[in-house]
C-alpha positions as CSV (number, residue, x, y, z in Angstrom):
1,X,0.0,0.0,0.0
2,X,1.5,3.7,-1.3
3,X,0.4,5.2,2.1
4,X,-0.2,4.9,5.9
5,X,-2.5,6.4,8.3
6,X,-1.4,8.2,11.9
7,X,-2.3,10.1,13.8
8,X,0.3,12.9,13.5
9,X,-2.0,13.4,9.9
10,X,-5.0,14.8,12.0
11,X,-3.8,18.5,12.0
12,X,-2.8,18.2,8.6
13,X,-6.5,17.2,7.5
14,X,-7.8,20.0,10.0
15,X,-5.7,22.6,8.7
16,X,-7.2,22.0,5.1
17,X,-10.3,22.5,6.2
18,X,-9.7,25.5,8.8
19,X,-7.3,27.5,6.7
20,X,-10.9,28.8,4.5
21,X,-12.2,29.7,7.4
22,X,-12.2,33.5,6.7
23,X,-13.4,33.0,3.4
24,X,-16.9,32.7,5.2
25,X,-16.6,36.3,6.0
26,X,-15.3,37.6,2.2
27,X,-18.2,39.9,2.1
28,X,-16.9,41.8,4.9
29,X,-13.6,42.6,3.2
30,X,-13.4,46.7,2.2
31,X,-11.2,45.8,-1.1
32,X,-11.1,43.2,-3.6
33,X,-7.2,43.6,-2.8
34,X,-8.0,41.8,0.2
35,X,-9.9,39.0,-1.7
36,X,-7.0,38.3,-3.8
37,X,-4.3,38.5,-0.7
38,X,-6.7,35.9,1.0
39,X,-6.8,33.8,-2.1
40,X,-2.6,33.6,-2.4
41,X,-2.8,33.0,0.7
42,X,-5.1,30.4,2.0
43,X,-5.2,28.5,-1.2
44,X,-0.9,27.7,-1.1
45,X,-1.4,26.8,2.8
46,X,-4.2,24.3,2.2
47,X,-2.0,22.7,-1.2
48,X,0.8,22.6,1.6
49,X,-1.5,20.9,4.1
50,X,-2.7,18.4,1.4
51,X,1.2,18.0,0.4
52,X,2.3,17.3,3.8
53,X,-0.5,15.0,5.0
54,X,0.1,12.8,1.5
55,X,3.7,12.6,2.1
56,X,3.7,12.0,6.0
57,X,1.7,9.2,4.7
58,X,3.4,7.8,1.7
59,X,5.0,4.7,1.8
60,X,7.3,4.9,-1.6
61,X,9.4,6.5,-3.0
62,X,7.7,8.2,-6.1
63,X,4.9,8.9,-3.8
64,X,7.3,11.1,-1.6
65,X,8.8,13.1,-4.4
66,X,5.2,13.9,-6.0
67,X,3.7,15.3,-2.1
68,X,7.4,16.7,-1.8
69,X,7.4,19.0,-4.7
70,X,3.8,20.3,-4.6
71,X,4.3,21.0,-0.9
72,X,6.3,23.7,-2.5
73,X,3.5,26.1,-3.9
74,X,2.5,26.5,-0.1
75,X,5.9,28.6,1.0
76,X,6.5,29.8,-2.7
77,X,2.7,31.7,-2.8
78,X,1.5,32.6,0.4
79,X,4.5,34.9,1.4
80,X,3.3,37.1,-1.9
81,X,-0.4,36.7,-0.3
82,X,0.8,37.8,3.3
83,X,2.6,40.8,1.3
84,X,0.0,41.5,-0.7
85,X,-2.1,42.1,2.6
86,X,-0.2,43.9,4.6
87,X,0.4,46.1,1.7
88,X,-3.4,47.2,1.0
89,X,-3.7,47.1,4.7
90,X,-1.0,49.7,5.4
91,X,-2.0,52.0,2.7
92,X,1.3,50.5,0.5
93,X,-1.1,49.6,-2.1
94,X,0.7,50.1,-5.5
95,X,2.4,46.6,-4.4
96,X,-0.8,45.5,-5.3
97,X,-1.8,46.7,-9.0
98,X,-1.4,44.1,-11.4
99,X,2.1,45.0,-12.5
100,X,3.9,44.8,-9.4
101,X,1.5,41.8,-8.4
102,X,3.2,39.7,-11.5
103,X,6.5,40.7,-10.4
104,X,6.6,39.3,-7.1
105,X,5.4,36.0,-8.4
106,X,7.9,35.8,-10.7
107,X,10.4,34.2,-8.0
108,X,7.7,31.3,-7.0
109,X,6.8,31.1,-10.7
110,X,10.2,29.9,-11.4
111,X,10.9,28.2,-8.1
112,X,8.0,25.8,-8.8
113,X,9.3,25.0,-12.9
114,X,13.0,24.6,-11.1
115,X,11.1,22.3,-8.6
116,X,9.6,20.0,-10.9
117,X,12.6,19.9,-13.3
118,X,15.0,18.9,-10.4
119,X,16.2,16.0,-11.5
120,X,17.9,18.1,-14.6
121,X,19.7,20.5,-13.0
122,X,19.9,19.6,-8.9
123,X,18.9,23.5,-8.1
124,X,16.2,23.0,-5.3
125,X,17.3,19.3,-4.1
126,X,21.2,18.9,-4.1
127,X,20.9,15.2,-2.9
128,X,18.1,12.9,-2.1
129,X,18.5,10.0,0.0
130,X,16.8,6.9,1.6
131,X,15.7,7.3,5.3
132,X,14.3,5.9,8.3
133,X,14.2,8.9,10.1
134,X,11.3,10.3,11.5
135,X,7.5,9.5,9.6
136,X,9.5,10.2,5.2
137,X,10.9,7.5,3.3
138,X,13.4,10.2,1.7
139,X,15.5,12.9,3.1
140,X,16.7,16.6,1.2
141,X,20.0,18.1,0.9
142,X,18.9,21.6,-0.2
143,X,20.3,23.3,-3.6
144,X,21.5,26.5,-4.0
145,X,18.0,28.2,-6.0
146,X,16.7,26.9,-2.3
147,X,18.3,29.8,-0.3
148,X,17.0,32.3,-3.1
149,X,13.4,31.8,-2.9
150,X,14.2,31.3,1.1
151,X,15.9,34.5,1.2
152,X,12.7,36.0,-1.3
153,X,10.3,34.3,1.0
154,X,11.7,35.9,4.1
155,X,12.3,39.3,2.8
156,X,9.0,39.5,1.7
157,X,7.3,38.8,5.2
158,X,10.0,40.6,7.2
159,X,8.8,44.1,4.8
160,X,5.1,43.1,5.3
161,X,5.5,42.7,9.2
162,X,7.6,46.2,9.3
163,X,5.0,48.1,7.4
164,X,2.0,46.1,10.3
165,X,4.3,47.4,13.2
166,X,5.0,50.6,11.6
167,X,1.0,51.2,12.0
168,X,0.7,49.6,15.0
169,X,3.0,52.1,16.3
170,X,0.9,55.1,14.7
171,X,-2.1,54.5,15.6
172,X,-1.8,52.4,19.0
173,X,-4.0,54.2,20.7
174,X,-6.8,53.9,18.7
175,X,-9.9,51.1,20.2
176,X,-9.3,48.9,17.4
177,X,-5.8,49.5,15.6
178,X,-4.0,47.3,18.1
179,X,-5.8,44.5,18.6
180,X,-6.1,44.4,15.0
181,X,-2.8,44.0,14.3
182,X,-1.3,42.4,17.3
183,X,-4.0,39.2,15.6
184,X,-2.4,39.7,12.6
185,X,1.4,39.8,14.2
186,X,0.7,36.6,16.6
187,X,-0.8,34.0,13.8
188,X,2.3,35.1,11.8
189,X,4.5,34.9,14.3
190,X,2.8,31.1,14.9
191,X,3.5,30.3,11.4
192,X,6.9,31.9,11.2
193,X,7.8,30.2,14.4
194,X,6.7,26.7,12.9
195,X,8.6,27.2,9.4
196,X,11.9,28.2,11.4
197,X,11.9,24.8,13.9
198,X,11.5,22.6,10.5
199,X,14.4,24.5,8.2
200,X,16.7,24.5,11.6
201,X,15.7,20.7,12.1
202,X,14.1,21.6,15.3
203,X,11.7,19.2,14.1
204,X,11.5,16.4,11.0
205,X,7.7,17.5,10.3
206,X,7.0,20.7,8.7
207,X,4.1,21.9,11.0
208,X,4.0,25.3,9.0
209,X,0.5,24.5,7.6
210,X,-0.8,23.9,10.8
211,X,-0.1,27.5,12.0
212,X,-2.2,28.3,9.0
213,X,-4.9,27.1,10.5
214,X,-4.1,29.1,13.7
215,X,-3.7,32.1,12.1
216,X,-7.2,31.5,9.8
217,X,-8.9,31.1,13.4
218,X,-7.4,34.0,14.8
219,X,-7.6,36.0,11.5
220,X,-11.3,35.7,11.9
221,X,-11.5,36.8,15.1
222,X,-10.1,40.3,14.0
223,X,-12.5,40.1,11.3
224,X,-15.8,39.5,13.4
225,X,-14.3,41.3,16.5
226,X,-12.0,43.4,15.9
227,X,-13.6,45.0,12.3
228,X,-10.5,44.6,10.7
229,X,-12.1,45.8,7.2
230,X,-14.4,48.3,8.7
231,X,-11.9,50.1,10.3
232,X,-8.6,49.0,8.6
233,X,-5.7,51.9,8.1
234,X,-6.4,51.9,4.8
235,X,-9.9,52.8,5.7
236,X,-9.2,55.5,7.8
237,X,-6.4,57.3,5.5
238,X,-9.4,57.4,2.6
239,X,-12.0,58.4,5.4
240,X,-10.1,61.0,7.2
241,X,-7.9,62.8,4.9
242,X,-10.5,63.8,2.2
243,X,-12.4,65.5,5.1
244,X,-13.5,68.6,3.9
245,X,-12.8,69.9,7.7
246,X,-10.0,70.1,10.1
247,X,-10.0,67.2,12.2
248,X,-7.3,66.4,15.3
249,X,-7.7,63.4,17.9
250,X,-6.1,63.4,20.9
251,X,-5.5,60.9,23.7
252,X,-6.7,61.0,27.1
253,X,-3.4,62.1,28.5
254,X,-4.4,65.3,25.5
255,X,-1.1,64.3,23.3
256,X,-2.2,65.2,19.8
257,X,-2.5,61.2,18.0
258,X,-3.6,62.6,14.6
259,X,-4.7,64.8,12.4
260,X,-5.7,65.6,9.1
């Protein structure tokens, strides 16, 4: 039989599921930037769930390389999603007009082709070797093109999380602002903290699509609770500075927090 059933599979086949979770609440989304964000992002995390549950599970070789390789759409596309979001969000949104939209998948776009054609060229896998190691029937020396879309990946959610704590530092004393965004900063830091222990070999299963799951449950909750697209920055910046009038908020201390 090609695969095996565990029980370390169970978070896998919940995080499929539980990764669409905000999908359920699209129609609260302010800007069809945000749809297509949510769409690079949850889509690549359940393919890497799928991935990861398939090869935990595979018994054969060929069966390993298949899940192994398609796992790879889930870090190569939802770092562009994450960016994507936090760039509408924080009012950086010419990141997310077509143009520069087709630019940043240019790197995953490639990484996938180079990921498929490994066998030609050795750039994502250097070596691939038998192992009975852990719940895989195959173990990864990575390539050189590995550390490039690594070091893309990474620099893309290192800017994305600048620009979040960048607002969150502006407008911290708003009601919402901060809980907004310390949601968004905790399920990333969830997932970020899961992809790290797995390339570090912390751990010998990549638990990175679980923490999607986390972050879709507590994504929602800043949704439903915490009006994330009622009351986004990007909101505010359109709301408040086409005010015809004069408008400055202060604190309760009286320190001026913003005007327009």
């Amino acid at each position: 039989m090609a695969y095996e059933l565990s029980p370390v599979l169970l978070p896998f086949a919940f995080a499929i599921v539980v990764v669409f979770l905000p999908w359920y609440l699209v129609d609260s989304f302010a800007d069809e930037r945000f749809r297509i964000a949510l769409i690079l992002f949850t889509v690549p995390f359940a393919v890497w769930a799928l991935a990861e549950l398939l090869r935990i599970s595979a018994t054969t070789l060929a069966a390993e390389r298949l899940w192994h390789s398609l796992r790879f759409a889930g870090p190569a596309f939802s770092t562009v999603g994450y960016f994507v979001f936090a760039a509408v969000y924080t009012n950086h949104d010419t990141w997310a007009r077509r143009r520069q939209l087709g630019a940043l998948l240019v790197i995953p776009v490639v990484t996938m082709g180079l990921v498929w054609t490994n066998p030609q060229h050795m750039l994502v896998r250097a070596t691939v070797e038998a192992t009975s190691t852990g719940p895989f029937v195959l173990s990864y020396t990575p390539g050189p093109w590995f550390f490039v879309h690594g070091l893309y990946s990474y620099t893309l959610v290192a800017v994305a999380t600048g620009w979040i704590v960048t607002r969150f530092l502006q407008f911290r004393s708003d009601s919402y602002f901060p809980k907004q965004t310390l949601s968004v900063l905790l399920s990333v830091s969830l997932i970020m903290g899961a992809n790290l222990a797995f390339n570090l070999d912390l751990t010998t299963v990549e638990w990175t699509p679980v923490g999607g799951a986390l972050w879709a449950v507590i994504f929602s909750i800043a949704v439903s609770e915490y009006r994330m697209f009622d009351v986004s920055p990007l909101a505010r910046d359109v709301a408040v500075e086409n005010m015809e009038s004069g408008m400055v908020v202060t604190n309760a201390e009286g320190e001026i927090v913003d005007v327009n």
